[in-house]
C-alpha positions as CSV (number, residue, x, y, z in Angstrom):
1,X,-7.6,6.0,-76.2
2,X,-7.5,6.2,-72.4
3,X,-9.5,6.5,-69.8
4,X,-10.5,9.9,-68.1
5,X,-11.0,10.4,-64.7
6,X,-14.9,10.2,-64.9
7,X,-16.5,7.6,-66.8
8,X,-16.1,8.5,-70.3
9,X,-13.0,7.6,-72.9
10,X,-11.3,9.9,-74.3
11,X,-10.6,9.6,-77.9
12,X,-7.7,12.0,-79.4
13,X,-8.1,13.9,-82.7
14,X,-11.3,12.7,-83.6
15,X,-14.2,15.0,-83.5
16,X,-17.1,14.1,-80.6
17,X,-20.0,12.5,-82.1
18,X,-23.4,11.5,-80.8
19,X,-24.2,7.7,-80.8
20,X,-27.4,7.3,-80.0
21,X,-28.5,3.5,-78.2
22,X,-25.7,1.4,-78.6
23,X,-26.3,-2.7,-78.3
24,X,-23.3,-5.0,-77.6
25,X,-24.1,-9.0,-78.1
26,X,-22.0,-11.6,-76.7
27,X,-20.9,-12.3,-80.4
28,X,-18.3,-9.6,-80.9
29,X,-17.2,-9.0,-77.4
30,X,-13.9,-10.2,-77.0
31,X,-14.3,-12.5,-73.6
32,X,-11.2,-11.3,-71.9
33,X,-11.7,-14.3,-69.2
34,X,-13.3,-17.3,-69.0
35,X,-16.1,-16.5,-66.7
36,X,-18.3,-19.9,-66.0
37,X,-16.1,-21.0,-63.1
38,X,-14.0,-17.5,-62.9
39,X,-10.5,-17.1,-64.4
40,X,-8.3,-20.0,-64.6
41,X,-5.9,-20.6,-61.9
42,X,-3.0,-22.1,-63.1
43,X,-0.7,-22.3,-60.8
44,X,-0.2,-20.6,-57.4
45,X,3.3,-19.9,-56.0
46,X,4.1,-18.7,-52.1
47,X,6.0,-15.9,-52.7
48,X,5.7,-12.3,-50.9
49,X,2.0,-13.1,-49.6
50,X,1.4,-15.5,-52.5
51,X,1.5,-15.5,-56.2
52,X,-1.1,-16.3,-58.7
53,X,-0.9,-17.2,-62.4
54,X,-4.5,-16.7,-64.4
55,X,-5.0,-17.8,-67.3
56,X,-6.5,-15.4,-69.8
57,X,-7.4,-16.2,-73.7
58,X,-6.2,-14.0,-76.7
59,X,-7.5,-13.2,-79.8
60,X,-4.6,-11.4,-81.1
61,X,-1.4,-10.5,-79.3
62,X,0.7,-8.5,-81.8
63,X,0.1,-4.8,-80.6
64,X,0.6,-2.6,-83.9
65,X,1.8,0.8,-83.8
66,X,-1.1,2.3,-84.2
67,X,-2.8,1.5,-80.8
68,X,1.1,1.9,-79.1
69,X,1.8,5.6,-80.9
70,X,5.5,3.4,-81.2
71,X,7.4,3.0,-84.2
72,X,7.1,-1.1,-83.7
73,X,5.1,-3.4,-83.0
74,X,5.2,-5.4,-79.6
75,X,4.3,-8.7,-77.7
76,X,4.0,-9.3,-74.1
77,X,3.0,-12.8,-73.0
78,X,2.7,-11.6,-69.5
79,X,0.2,-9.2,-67.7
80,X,1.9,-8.4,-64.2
81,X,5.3,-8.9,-62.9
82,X,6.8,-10.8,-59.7
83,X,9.4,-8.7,-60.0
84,X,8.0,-6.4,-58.7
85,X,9.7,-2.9,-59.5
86,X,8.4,0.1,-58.2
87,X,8.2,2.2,-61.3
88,X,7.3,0.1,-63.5
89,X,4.6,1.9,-65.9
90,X,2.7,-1.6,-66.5
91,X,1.2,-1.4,-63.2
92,X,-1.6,0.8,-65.2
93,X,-1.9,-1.8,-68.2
94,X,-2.4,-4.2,-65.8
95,X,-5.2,-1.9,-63.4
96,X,-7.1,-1.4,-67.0
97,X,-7.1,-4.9,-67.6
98,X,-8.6,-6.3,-64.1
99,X,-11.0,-3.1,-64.6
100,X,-12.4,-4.4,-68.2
101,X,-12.8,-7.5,-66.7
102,X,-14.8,-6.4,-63.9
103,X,-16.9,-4.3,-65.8
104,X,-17.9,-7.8,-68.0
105,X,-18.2,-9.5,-65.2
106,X,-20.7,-6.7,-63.6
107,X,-22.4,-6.8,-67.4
108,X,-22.9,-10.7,-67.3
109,X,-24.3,-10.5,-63.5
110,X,-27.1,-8.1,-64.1
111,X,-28.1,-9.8,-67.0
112,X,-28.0,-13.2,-65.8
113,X,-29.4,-15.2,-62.5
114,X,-26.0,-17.4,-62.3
115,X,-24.3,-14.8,-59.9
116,X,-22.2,-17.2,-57.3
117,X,-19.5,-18.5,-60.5
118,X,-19.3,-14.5,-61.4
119,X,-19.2,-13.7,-57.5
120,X,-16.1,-16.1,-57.2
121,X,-14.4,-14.1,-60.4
122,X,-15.0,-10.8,-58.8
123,X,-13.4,-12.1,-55.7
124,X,-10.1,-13.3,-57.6
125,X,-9.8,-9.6,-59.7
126,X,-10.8,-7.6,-56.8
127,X,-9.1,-9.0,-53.4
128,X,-5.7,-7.2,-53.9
129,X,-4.9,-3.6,-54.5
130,X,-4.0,-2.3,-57.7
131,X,-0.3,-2.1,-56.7
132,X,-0.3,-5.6,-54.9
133,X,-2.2,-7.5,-57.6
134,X,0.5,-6.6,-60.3
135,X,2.8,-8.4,-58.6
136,X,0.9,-11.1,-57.0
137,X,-1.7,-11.6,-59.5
138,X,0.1,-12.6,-63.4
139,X,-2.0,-13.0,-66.3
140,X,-0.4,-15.7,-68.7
141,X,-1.6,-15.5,-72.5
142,X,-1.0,-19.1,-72.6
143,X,-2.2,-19.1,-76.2
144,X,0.4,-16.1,-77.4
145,X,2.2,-18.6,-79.5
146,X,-0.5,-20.0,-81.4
147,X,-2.0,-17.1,-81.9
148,X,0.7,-15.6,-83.1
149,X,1.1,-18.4,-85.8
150,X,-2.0,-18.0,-87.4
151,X,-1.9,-14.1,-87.3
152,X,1.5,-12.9,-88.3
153,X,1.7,-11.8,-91.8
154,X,5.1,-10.6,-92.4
155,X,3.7,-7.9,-95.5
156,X,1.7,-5.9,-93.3
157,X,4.6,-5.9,-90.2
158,X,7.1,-4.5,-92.9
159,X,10.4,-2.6,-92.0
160,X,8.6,-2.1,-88.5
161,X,10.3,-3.9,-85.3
162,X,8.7,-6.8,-83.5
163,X,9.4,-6.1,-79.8
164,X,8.8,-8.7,-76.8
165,X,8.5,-7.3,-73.3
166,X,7.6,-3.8,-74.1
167,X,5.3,-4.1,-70.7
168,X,6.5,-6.7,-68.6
169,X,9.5,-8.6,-68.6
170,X,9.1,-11.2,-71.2
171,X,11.4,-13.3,-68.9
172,X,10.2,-13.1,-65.6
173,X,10.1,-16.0,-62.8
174,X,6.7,-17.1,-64.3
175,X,8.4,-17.8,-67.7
176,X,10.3,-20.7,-66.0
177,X,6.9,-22.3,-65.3
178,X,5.1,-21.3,-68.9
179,X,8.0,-20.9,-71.2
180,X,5.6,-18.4,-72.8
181,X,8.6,-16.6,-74.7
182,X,10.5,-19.2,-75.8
183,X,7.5,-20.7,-77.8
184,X,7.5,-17.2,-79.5
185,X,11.0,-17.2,-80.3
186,X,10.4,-21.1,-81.8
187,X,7.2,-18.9,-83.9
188,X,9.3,-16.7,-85.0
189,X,12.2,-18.5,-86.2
190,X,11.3,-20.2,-89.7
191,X,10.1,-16.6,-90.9
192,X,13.3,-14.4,-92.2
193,X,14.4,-11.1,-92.2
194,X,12.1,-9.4,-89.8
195,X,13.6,-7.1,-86.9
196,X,13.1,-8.3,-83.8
197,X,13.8,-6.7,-80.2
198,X,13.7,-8.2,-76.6
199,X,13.8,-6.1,-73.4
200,X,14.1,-8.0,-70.5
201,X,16.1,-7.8,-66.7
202,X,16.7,-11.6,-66.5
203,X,19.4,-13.7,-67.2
204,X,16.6,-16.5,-67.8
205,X,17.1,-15.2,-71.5
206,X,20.9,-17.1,-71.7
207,X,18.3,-20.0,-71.9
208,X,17.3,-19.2,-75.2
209,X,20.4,-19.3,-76.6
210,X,19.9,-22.2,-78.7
211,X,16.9,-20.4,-80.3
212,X,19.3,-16.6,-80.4
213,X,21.5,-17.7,-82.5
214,X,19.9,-19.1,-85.4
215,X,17.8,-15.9,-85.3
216,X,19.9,-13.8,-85.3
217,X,20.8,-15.6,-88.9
218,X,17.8,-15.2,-90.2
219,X,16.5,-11.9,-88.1
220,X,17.6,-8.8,-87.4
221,X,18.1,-9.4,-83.6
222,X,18.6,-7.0,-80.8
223,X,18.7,-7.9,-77.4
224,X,18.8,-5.0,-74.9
225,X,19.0,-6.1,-71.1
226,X,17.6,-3.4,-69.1
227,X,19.4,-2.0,-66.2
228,X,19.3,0.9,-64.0
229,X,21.8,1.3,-61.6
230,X,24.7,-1.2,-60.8
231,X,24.3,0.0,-57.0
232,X,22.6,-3.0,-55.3
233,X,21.6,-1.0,-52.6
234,X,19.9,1.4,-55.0
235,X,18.3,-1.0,-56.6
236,X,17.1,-3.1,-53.7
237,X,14.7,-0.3,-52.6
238,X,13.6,0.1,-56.0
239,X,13.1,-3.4,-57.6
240,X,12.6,-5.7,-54.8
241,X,12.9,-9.3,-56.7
242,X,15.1,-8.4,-60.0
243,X,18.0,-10.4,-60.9
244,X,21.4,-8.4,-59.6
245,X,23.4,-6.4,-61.7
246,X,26.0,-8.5,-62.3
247,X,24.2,-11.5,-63.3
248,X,22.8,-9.4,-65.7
249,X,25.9,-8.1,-67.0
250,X,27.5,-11.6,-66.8
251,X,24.0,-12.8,-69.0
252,X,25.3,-9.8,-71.5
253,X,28.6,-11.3,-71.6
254,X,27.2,-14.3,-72.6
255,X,24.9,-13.3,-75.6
256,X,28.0,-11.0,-76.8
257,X,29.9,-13.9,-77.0
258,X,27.4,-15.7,-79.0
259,X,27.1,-13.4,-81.7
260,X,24.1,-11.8,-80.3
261,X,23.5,-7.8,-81.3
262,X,22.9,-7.0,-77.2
263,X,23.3,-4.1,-75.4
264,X,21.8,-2.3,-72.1
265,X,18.9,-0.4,-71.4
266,X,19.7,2.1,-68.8
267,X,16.0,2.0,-67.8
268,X,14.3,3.8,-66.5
269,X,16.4,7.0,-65.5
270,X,14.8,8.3,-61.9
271,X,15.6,12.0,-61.5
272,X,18.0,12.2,-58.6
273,X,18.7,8.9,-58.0
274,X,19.7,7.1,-61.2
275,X,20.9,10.0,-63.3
276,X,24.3,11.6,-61.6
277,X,27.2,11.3,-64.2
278,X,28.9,8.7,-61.8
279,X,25.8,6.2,-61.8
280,X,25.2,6.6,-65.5
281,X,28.9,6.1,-66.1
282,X,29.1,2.5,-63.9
283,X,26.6,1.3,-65.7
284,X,28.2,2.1,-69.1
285,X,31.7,1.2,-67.9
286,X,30.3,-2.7,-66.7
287,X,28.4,-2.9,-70.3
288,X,31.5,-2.0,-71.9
289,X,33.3,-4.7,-69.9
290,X,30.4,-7.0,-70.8
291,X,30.9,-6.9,-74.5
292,X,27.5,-4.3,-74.8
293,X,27.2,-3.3,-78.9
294,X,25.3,-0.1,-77.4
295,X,23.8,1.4,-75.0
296,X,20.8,3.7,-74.7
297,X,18.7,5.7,-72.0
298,X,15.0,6.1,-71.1
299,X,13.6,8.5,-68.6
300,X,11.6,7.8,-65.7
301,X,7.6,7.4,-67.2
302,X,5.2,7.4,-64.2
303,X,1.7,6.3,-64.5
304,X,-1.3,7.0,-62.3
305,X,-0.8,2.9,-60.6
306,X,3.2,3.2,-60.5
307,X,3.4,6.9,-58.6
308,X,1.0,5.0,-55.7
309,X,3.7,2.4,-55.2
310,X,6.7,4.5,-56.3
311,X,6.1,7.9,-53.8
312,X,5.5,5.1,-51.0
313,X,9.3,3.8,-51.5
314,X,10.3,7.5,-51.8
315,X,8.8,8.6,-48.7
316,X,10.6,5.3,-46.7
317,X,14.1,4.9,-48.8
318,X,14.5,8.9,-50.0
319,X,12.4,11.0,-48.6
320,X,14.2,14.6,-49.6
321,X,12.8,13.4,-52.9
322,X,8.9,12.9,-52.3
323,X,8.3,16.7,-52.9
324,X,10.0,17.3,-55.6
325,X,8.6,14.4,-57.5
326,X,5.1,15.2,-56.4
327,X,5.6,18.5,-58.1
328,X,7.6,17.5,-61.6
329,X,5.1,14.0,-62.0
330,X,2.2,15.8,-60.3
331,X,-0.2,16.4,-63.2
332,X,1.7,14.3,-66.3
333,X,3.6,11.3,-67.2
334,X,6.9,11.8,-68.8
335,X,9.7,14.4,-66.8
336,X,9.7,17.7,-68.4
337,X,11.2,18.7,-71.8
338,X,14.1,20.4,-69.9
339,X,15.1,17.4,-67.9
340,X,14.7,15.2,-70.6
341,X,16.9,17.3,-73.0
342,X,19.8,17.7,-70.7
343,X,19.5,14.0,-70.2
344,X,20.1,13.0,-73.6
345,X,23.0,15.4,-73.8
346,X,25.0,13.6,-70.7
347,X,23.5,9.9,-72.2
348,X,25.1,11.0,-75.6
349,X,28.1,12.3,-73.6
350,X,28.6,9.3,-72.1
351,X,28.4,7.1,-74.9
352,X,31.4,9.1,-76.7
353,X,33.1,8.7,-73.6
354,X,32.7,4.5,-73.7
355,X,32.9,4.6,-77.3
356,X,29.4,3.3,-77.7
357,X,27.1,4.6,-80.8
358,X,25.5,7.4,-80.6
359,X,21.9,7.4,-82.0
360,X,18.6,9.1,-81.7
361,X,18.7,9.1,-77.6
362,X,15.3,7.5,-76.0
363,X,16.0,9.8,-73.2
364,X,14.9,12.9,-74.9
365,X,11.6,11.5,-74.0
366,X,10.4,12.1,-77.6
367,X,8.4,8.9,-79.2
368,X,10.5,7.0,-81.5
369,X,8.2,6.3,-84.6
370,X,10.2,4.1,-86.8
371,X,13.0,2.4,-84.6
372,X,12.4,-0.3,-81.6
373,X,13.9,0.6,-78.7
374,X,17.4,0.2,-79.3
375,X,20.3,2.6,-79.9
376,X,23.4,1.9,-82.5
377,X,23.2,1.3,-86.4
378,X,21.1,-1.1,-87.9
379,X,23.5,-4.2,-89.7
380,X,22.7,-4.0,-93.3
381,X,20.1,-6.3,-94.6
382,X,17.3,-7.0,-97.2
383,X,14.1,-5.5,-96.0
384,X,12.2,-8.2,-97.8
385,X,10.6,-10.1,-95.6
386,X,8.8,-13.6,-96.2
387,X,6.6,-16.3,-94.5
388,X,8.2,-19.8,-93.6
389,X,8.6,-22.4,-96.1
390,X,9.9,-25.4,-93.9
391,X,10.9,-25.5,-90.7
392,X,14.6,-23.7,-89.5
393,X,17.7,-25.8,-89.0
């Protein structure tokens, strides 16, 4: 389901059907905020103009594949990013988020005379820009782990991968502050043999360690740090607040020496700035040096939110680019079949070169139904899986 450019949603392969009056009661409506006093502030950080951290409840926080079209299932504690990259496709899970909040604020209002509290929550969701409030404005699910604990039922997750930081980076500076993640990892731990991905830039994840290794006893662990170009310059203009690449290399060295299954995301892949055989082939050659058990590629996805601030950094930093991207992103999301096929030939090129596995390559842009977003053989295991009977060593 998404959103189409008027006001209705647009439902895909079902049939349209006529309602009638439909009634919704406060009862069932999941309360994305707490709206008596606005949402939550929990902590406020001057950074780039100011950062906020909101608090928002959660009545479930496992996505399942079925509302992702992915092969896994995923978790993402965090709603926004200080980070702060330029592509980043989140930017439009966050938009929809501040949107459906708005619209149950507007709701509430014109059915209710309290307006100044609800006044004060518009205020907070509406005062930056789509693009701005991503990064300056994070929603923490500060109940993820809990809710997690009472909703996780290992039988109906199955073979399927549990993924952290399919959105936003699961270990971003506001996981410092929250520790968000790490009280998912400590959920996760007494269960066994589930698979278990995380995707992350930051080398905040080394901090975890204690909690990485015992899972990866009892899990299927795979840790991919994602990284696009090993040119800082590069990657300056296009992530403005990420960890550099060689702390993120040196964080891979680290989990590679702990035992930990880790490899690099070469994410995402930008057509003509990210994807020349030289810039691939850095990348590959550090995560070689850096003990990497793989390496896989994803192509540059590039949402209604993210081409705003994306074409605004190509018009300053590359602007022989702007055309050409308005024309190949101008009406879809994903780079064309072409591009995304001769991708994953030079990915899968590349690989053979730096002896890495070659698997089913994410950067033939095709949905991966039954894998998380890895790249290399699975270790063999017992796909049993089973709930916690007493706590993990």
């Amino acid at each position: 389901m998404r959103r189409a450019s008027g006001p209705w949603l647009r439902l895909y392969h079902l049939y349209p059907m006529r309602l009638g009056t439909v009634r919704v009661t406060h009862a069932i409506q999941l309360p994305l905020l707490s709206l008596a006093d606005g949402p939550p502030i929990l902590d406020q950080r001057e950074r780039g103009g100011g950062t906020s951290f909101v608090g928002t409840p959660s009545r479930s926080v496992l996505n399942p594949p079925s509302s992702t079209g992915m092969g896994f299932w995923s978790i993402n504690p965090y709603v926004g990013c200080e980070f702060g990259c330029s592509y980043c496709y989140a930017r439009d899970t966050h938009r929809w988020l501040v949107e459906r909040a708005v619209a149950r604020i507007e709701l509430e209002v014109s059915s209710s005379d309290e307006e100044p509290s609800s006044d004060t929550a518009l205020t907070q969701l509406t005062s930056l820009s789509p693009p701005d409030a991503f990064e300056r404005q994070i929603f923490v699910k500060t109940e993820v782990a809990d809710v997690l604990r009472r909703t996780l039922d290992p039988t109906r997750i199955g073979t399927s991968a549990i993924v952290i930081g399919t959105a936003t980076d699961p270990y971003q500076p506001a996981e410092r502050r929250f520790t968000l993640t790490r009280r998912i990892l400590q959920t996760l731990l007494p269960y066994r043999d589930l698979t278990i991905g995380i995707i992350t830039k930051s080398a905040l994840v080394t901090r975890d360690l204690d909690l990485l290794v015992p899972l990866a006893e009892r899990h299927d662990l795979r840790v991919n740090l994602s990284l696009a170009t090993t040119n800082v310059d590069v990657l300056r203009k296009l992530e403005p607040r990420t960890p550099l690449p060689h702390a993120r290399l040196r964080a891979l060295r680290l989990l590679t020496a702990s035992g930990i299954h880790a490899g690099v995301m070469l994410a995402p892949i930008l057509p003509g700035i990210t994807d020349g055989w030289d810039s691939l082939a850095r990348v590959m050659e550090g995560a070689k040096e850096a003990g990497a058990r793989f390496v896989s590629g994803i192509p540059l996805r590039l949402g209604k939110t993210a081409r705003e601030r994306l074409l605004a950094v190509l018009r300053r930093e590359f602007p022989e680019l702007v055309s050409r991207y308005e024309q190949h992103y101008g009406k879809r999301t994903n780079a064309s079949s072409a591009y995304r096929k001769a991708l994953a030939r030079r990915i899968r090129l590349l690989q053979e070169v730096y002896g890495f596995p070659v698997a089913p390559s994410h950067a033939s842009g095709t949905r991966q139904r039954n894998r998380a977003p890895t790249s290399g053989p699975r270790r063999g295991r017992a796909r049993s899986v089973s709930r916690p009977t007493s706590p993990a060593a």
